[in-house]
N, C-alpha and C positions, 0 to 999 in steps of 0.2 A: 592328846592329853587334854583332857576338860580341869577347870576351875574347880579347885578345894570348895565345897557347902560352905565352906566358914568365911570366903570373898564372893558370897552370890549376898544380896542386897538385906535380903529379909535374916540373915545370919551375923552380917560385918555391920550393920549400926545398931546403936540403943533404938530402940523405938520411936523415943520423941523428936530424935534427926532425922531418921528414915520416913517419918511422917513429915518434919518439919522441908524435906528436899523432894516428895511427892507431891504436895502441895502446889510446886511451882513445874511441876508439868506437864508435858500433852499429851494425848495419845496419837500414835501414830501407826500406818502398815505401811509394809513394803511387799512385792510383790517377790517370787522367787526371780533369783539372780540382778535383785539391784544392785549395785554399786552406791554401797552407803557412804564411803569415801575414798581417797584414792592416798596412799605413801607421799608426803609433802604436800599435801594442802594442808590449807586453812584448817585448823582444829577449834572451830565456834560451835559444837553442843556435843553434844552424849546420849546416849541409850541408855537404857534399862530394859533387856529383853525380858518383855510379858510371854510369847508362844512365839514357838517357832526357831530356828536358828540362825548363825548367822558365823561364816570364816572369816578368819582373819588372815591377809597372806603380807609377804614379803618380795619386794622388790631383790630380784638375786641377776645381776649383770651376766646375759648369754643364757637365761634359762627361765620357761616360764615361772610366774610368780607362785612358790609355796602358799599350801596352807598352814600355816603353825599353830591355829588353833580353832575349835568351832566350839562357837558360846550357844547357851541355852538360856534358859527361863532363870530369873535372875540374875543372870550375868551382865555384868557393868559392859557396853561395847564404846570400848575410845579413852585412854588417859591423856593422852596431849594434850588436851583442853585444861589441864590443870595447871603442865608447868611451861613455863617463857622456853623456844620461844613461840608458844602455841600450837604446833604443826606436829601434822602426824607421821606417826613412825612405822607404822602397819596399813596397808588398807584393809578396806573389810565388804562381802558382799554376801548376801542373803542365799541361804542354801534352799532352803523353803520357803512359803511367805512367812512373814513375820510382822508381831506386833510388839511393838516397845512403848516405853513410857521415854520421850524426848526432854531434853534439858539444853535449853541457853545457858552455855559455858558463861557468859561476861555476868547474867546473874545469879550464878551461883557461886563464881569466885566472891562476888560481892556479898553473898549473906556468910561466906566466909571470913571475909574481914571482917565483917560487922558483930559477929557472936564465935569469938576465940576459941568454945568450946567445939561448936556444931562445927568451926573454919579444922578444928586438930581431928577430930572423928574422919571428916571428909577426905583428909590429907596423908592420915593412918590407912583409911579402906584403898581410897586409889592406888598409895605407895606398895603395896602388901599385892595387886592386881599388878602394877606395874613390873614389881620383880617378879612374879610369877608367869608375866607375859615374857620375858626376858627369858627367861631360863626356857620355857615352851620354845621359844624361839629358837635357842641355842641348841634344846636334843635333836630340835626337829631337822635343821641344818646338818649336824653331826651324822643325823640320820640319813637323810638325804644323799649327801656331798661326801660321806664317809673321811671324814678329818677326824680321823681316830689318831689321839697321842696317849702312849704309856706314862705313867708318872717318868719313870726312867730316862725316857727319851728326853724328856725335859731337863 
């Protein structure tokens, strides 16, 4: 399942947000198959996939770790870094190389607090990626693990 156009970067903000949160980052590559983070670390920056791609999996007890979803060119990789208490929920590792634009999590919550408008934009895009990483997550297990329930059954 890939990401709705309408949660890839250049779609989910106004303009003068999306320029005002490119401003403050890097560029960066990775090379194929890095390990861009791992399930419970530290969630200190984020992506922004320029080319190339990048899986995201799940820690599953007795079974290698799924992929639940594989992001593309503006695709947001990483929402922990937004909410307390920092840490990540997904890992993610590079299926090709890949170039992203990187972001320091501590300052960009901060130009969050500091301009209420750019802080709701920012908190709208990632929440809207967040439940959409959620539910990927959910068929993809369902899929996998076959935890099929009927309404009935319930």
């Amino acid at each position: 399942m890939t990401p709705s156009i309408a949660l890839r970067l250049n779609h989910a903000l106004p303009a003068e947000h999306r320029e005002r949160l490119l401003r403050v980052a890097r560029e960066v590559r990775f090379p194929q198959g890095a390990r861009m983070f791992e399930e419970g670390g530290r969630a200190d920056r984020f992506w922004i996939v320029r080319d190339g791609t990048a899986a995201l999996d799940l820690h599953v007890p007795g079974h290698q770790a799924p992929v639940v979803e594989t992001l593309g060119s503006g695709d947001l990789v990483g929402w922990s870094w937004l909410y307390e208490p920092h840490v990540w929920q997904f890992g993610a590792e590079t299926v090709i190389p890949m170039g992203a634009y990187e972001f320091d999590a501590v300052a960009v919550r901060l130009m969050c607090q500091d301009d209420a408008e750019f802080g709701r934009a920012i908190e709208h895009w990632v929440g809207r990626v967040l439940a959409h990483r959620l539910n990927a997550a959910r068929a993809r297990l369902v899929d996998l693990y076959g935890i099929y329930e009927t309404k009935e059954a319930r």
